[in-house]
N, C-alpha and C positions, 0 to 999 in steps of 0.2 A: 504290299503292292509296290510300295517305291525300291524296294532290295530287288525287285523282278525285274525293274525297269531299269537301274543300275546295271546293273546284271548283264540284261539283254545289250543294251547301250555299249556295253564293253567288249562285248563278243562279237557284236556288231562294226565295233571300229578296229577290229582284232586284225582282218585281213585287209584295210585301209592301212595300219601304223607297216604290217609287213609289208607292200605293195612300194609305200614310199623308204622304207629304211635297207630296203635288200639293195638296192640302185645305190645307195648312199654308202653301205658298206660296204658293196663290192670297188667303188669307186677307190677309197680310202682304201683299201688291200690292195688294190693294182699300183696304186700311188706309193706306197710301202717296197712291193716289191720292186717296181723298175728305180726310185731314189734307194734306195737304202744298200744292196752292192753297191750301184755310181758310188756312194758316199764312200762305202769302206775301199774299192778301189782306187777312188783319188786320194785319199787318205794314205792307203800303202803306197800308192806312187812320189806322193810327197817325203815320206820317212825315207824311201828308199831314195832320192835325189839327195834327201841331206845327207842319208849315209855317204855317201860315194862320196861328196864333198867335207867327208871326217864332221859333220855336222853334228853328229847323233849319238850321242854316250848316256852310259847309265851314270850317276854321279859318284858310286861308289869305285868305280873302274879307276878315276883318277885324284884318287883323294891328295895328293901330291899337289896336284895343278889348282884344286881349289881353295888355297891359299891366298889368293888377292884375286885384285879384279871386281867384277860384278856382278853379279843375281843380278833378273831380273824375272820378273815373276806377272808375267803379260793375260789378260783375257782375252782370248783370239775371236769369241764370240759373242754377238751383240745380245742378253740375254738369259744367257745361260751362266752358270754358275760352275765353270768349266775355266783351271787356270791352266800355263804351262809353266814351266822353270827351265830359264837359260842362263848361259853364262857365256861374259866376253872378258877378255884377261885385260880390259881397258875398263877406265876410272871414269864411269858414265857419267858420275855429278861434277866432274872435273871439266870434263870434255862437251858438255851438251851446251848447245847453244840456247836451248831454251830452258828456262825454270822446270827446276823437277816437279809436277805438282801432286798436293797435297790430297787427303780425302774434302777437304771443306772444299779447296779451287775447284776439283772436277761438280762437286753441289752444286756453288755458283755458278760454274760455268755452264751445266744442265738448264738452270733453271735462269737465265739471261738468253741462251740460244735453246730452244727448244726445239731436239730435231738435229744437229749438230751437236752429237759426244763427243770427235775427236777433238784433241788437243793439239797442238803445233809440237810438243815433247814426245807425244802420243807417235804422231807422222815422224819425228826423227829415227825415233827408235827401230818402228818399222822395218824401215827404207835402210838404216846403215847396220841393223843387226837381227831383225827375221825374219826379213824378203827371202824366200827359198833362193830367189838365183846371185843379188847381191847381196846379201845380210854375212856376216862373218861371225856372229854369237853359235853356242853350242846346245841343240836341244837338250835337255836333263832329264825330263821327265813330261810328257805328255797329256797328261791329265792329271791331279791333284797337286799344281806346281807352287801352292803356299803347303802342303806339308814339305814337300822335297826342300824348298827355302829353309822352311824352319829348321828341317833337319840339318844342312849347311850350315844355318849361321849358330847351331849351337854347338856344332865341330869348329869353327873360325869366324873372324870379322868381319868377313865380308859386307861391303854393301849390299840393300837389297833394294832394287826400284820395281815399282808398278806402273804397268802401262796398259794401254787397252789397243789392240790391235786388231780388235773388234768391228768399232765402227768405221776404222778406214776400207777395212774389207768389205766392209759393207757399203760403205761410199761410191768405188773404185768398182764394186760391180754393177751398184745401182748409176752409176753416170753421174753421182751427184760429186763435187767438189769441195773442197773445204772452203768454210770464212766465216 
């Protein structure tokens, strides 16, 4: 008798679960399709600005040039496990005004500001190498930018820094500020 009532009980909430989950997936596919062009959109508009500004190479094109200089090997997004690989023919650990930091500094720093990721070396980087309109680094590779490094640094010496260019982006849209 209770397998009947199971039974019944489930067949009975059958077109309640439908009722509330069709409104809910439709929502989530309209949500998909109007973000997900935008995304690929602003995406190609971004590649093609750096193109035009010589920004945007594959790293094999110029294996000549990468020679010195510096990798840098940045997470553009807050979250995701998504790097890129640039290069600027300038000696970042030379030149930076703030300390390069480590995996343990960004720990600490995580875990003393809670809510503020960026770093002050973080915001350098940014701003003077891959700001689409000011930045002067060289896109290399797009996505997977610790293999494309690694591939680099075992053709040459180059430096390679890590940055996170993630949370400022996300900072800078959210209104929030650094400190």
């Amino acid at each position: 008798m209770t397998q009947i009532l199971k039974t019944t009980q489930k067949l009975l909430m059958l077109p309640i679960a439908i009722i509330v989950a069709t409104p809910v997936v439709l929502f989530l596919l309209c949500a998909i399709v109007v973000t997900f062009p935008r995304s690929l959109w602003s995406d190609y508009c971004w590649r093609t600005q750096l193109r035009r500004k010589g920004r945007y190479e594959n790293p094999a094109i110029q294996n000549d040039r990468l020679n010195s200089g510096t990798v840098i090997v940045d997470s553009p997004m807050v979250g995701w496990a998504i790097t890129q690989c640039w290069w600027t023919p300038d000696d970042v650990g030379a030149i930076s005004p703030e300390p390069i930091p480590t995996d343990e500094d960004r720990k600490s720093h995580i875990a003393e500001k809670p809510g503020r990721l960026e770093l002050p070396f973080d915001r350098w980087v940014s701003t003077r190498y891959l700001d689409a309109n000011a930045g002067t680094a060289i896109l290399l590779a797009l996505r997977r930018g610790e293999k494309t490094a690694a591939t680099i640094a075992q053709r040459t010496n180059i430096p390679i820094v890590r940055s996170w260019s993630g949370p400022i982006a996300f900072a800078s849209t959210s209104g929030k500020t650094s400190g």
